[in-house]
C-alpha positions as CSV (number, residue, x, y, z in Angstrom):
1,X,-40.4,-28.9,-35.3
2,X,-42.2,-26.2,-38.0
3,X,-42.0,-23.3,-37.7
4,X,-45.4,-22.7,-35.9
5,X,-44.2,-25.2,-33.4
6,X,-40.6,-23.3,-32.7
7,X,-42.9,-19.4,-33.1
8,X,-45.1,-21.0,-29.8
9,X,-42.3,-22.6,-28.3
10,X,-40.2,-19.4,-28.1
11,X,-43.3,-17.6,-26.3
12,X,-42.3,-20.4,-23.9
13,X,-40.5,-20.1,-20.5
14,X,-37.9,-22.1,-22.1
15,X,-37.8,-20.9,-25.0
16,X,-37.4,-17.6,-23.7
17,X,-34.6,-18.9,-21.8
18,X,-33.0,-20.4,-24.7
19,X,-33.4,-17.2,-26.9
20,X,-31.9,-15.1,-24.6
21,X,-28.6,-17.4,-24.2
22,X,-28.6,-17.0,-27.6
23,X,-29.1,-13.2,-27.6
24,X,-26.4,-12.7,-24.7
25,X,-23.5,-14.1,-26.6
26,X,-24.0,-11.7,-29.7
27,X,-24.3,-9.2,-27.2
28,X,-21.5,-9.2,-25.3
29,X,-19.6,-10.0,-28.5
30,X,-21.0,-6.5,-29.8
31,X,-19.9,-4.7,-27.0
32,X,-16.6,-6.4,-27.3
33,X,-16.3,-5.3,-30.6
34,X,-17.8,-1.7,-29.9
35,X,-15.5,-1.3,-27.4
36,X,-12.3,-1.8,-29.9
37,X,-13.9,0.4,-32.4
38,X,-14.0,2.4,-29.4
39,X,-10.5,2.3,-28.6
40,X,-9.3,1.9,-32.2
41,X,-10.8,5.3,-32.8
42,X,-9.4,7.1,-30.0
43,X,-5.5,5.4,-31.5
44,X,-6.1,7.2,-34.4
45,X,-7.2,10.3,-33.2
46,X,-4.0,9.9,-30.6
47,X,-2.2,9.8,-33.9
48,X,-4.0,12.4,-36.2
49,X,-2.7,14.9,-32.9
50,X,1.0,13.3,-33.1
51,X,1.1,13.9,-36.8
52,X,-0.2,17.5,-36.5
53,X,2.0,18.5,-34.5
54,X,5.3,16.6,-36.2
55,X,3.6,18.6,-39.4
56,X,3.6,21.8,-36.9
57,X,7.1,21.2,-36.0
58,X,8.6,20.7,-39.3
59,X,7.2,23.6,-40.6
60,X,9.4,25.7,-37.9
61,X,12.0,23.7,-38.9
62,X,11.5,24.9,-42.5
63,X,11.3,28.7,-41.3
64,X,14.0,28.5,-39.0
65,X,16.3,26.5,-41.9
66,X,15.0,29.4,-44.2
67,X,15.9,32.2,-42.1
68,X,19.4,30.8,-41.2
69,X,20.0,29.3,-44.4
70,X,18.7,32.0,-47.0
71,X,17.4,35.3,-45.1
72,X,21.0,35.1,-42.5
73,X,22.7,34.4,-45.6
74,X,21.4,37.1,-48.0
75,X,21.6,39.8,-45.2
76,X,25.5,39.0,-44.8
77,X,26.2,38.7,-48.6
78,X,24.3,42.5,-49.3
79,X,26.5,44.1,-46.2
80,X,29.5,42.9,-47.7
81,X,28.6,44.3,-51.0
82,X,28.5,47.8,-49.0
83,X,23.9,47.7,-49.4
84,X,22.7,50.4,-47.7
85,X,21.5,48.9,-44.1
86,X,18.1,50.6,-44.5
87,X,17.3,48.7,-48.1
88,X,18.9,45.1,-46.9
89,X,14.9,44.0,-45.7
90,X,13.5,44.8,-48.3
91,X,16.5,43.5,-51.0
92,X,16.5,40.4,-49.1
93,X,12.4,39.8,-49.7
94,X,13.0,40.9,-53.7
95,X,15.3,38.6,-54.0
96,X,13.9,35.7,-52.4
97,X,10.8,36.2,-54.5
98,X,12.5,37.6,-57.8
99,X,14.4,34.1,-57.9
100,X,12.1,31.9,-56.3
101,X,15.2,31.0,-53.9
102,X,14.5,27.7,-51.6
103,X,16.8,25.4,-50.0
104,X,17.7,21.6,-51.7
105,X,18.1,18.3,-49.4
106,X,21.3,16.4,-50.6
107,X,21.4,14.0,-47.6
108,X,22.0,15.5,-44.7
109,X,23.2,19.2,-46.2
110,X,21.2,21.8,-47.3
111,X,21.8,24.4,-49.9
112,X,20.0,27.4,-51.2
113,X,19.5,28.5,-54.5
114,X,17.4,30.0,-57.2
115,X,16.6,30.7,-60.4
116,X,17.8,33.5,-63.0
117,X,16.6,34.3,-66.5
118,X,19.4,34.9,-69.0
119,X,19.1,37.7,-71.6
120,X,18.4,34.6,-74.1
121,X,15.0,33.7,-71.7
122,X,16.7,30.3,-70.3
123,X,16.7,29.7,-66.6
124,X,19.7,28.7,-64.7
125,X,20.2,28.0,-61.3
126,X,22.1,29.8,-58.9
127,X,23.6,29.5,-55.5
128,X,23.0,33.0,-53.0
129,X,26.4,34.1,-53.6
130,X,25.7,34.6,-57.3
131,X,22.3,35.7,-57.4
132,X,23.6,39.2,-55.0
133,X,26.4,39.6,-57.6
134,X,24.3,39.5,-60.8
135,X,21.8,41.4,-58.1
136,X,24.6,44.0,-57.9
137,X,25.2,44.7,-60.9
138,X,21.7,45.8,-62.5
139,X,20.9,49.5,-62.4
140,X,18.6,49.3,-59.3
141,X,21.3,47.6,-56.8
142,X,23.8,50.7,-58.0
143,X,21.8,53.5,-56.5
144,X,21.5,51.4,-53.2
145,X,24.9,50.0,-53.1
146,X,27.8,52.2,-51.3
147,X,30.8,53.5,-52.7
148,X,33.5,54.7,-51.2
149,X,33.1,58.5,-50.7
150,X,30.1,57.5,-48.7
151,X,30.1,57.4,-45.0
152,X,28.3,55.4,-42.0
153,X,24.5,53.8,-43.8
154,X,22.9,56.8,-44.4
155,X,21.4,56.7,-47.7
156,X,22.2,60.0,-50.5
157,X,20.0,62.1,-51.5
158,X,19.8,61.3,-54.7
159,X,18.8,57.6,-53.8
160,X,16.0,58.9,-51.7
161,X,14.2,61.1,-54.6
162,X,15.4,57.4,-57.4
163,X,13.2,55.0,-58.4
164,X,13.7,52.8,-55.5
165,X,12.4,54.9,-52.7
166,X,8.8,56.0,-54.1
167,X,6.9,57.2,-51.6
168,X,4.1,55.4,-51.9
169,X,2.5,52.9,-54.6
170,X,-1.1,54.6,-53.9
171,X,0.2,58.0,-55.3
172,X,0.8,56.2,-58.6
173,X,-1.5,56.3,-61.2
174,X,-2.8,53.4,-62.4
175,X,-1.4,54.0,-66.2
176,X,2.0,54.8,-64.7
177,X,1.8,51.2,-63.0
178,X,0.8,50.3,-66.0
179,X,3.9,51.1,-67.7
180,X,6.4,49.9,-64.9
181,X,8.9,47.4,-65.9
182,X,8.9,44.5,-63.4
183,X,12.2,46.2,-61.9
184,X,11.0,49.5,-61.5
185,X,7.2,48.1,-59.7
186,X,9.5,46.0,-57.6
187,X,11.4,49.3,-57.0
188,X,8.1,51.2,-55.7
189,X,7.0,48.1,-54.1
190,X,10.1,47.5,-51.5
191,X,9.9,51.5,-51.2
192,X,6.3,51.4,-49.8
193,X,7.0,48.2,-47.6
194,X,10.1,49.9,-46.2
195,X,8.4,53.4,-45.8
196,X,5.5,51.1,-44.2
197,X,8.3,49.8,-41.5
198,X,10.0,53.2,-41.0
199,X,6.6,54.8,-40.6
């Protein structure tokens, strides 16, 4: 049969027949297969949602390990170095970003640490502990750090009028910013975020 002969015997009743036997296979095996694609896609969306929330999940198990193991941590080690209560907040978010402090996996502990620049430029690192005792020994921690012929957490006057407690980084000049060292903008920085709170 040439193909002119099989072209007029499709047109046929039979042939017609025959085609669509044909046809009707690959067509149900197209809808067998659209209908796993089908089903395949809606697994993996299943599981794009699963992941996104395990991500969601770890990621307030990061914040909550942070704020135990670093923010809880700091706060306790500034009290018992006698920090005025009122500047702990705002230590604690210098110091966290001062040091670049995050918490290392060794198996199943966790520890905190950071990173401190020596007076020769090399970088150490630190556990919490000793970051708030070179912390509290710099010129800045002394005017926020109570002695003892201080009383309850009130903060002295003459810490109030220092360098730390700046009213306000808007009522600096530009070339006064200019000038800051990086302790003394940090300074006027944690004073405006804690006037911010208190206000």
């Amino acid at each position: 049969m040439d193909v002119n002969q099989l072209n007029t015997w499709i047109e046929t009743e039979e042939g017609k027949q025959w085609l669509d036997s044909q046809k009707s296979g690959l067509v149900n095996k197209r809808d067998e297969l659209l209908e796993a694609l089908k089903q395949s896609t809606a697994k993996l969306a299943e599981q794009d949602q699963r992941s996104a929330a395990a991500e969601a999940l770890v990621k307030e198990e990061r914040a909550a390990l942070t704020t135990a193991l670093v923010d809880g941590e700091l706060v306790r080690l500034l009290k018992s170095a006698n920090v005025f209560e009122a500047v702990v907040p705002a230590t604690v978010a210098l110091l966290k970003e001062s040091h670049a402090i995050q918490i290392k996996a060794n198996g199943p502990n966790r520890k905190a640490s950071g990173t401190v620049k020596g007076a020769d430029g090399t970088e150490s690192e630190l556990g919490l502990a000793d970051i708030v005792s070179a912390w509290c020994r710099t010129p800045e921690a002394k005017q926020v750090i109570r002695n003892g012929n201080t009383g309850g957490g009130a903060l002295p006057g003459n810490v109030i009028t220092g360098s730390l407690f700046t009213p306000d980084l808007k009522n600096i000049s530009g070339q006064s910013l200019a000038k800051m060292s990086d302790a003394e903008f940090q300074s006027a920085r944690n004073a405006a975020l804690l006037n911010a709170k208190e206000g």
